[in-house]
C-alpha positions in Angstrom: 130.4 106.1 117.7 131.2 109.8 119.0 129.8 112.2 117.4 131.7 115.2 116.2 130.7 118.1 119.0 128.7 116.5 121.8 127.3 118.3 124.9 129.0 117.5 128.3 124.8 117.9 129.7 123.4 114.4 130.3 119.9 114.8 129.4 119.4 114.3 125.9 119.8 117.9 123.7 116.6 118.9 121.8 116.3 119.5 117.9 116.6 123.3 117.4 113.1 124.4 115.6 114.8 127.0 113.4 113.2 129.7 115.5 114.9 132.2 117.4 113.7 133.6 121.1 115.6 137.2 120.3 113.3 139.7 117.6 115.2 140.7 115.0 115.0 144.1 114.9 115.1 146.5 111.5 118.6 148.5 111.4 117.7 152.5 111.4 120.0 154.5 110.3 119.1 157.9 111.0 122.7 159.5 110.5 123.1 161.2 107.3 126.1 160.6 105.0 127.5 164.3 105.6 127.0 166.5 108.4 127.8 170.4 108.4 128.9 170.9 112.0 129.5 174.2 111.4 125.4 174.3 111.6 125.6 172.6 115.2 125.2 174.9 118.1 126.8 174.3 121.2 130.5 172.2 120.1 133.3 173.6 120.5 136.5 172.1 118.8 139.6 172.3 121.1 137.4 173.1 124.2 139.8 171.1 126.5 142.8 171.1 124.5 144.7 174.0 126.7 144.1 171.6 129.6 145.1 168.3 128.2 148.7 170.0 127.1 149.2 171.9 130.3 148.5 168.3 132.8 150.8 165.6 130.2 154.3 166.1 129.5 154.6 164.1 126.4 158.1 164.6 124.6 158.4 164.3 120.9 161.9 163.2 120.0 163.5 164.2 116.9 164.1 161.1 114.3 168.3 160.9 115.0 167.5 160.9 119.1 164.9 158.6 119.0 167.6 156.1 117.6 169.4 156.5 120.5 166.5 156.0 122.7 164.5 152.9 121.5 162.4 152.9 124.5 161.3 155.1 127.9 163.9 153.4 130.0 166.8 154.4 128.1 165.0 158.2 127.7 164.8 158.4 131.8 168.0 156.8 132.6 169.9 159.4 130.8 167.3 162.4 132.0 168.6 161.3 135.4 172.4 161.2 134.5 172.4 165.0 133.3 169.9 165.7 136.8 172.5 163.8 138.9 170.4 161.2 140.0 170.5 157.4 140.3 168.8 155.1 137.8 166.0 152.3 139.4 166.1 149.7 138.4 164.1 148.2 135.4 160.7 147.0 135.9 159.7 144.2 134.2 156.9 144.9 131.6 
């Protein structure tokens, strides 16, 4: 009779002792619920934000043109049209 999950291993599998080799460790949680980062010296919100804008050149569409461009293909293809350039072709995702 098989049983229901065997081990591929030849040697005969021993009876687990109900032990485990790993310590169990206690969880800490030193965080506190609320922190007032307005009290933290040092952080500074937006530090890189300048940067980040000025190096991407993401594009937020407006709802109605977005319709007309359901993905970044379309978008390009007709970027190049209005540039005079030729479309690539499509790579496949």
């Amino acid at each position: 009779m098989r049983k229901k999950y065997e081990s591929s291993a030849r040697a005969r599998q021993r009876r687990p002792n109900g032990t485990s080799t790993k310590k169990a460790r206690k969880p800490t949680d030193d965080l506190r619920t609320e922190y007032d980062f307005a009290a933290l010296s040092g952080g500074v919100r937006g530090k890189y934000a300048q940067r980040v804008r000025e190096s991407s050149n993401i594009v937020l569409l407006e709802p109605d043109v977005a319709k007309a461009f359901p993905n970044e293909y379309a978008v390009n293809s007709a970027l190049r049209g209005l540039l005079g350039k030729s479309t690539p072709k499509r790579r496949n995702p």
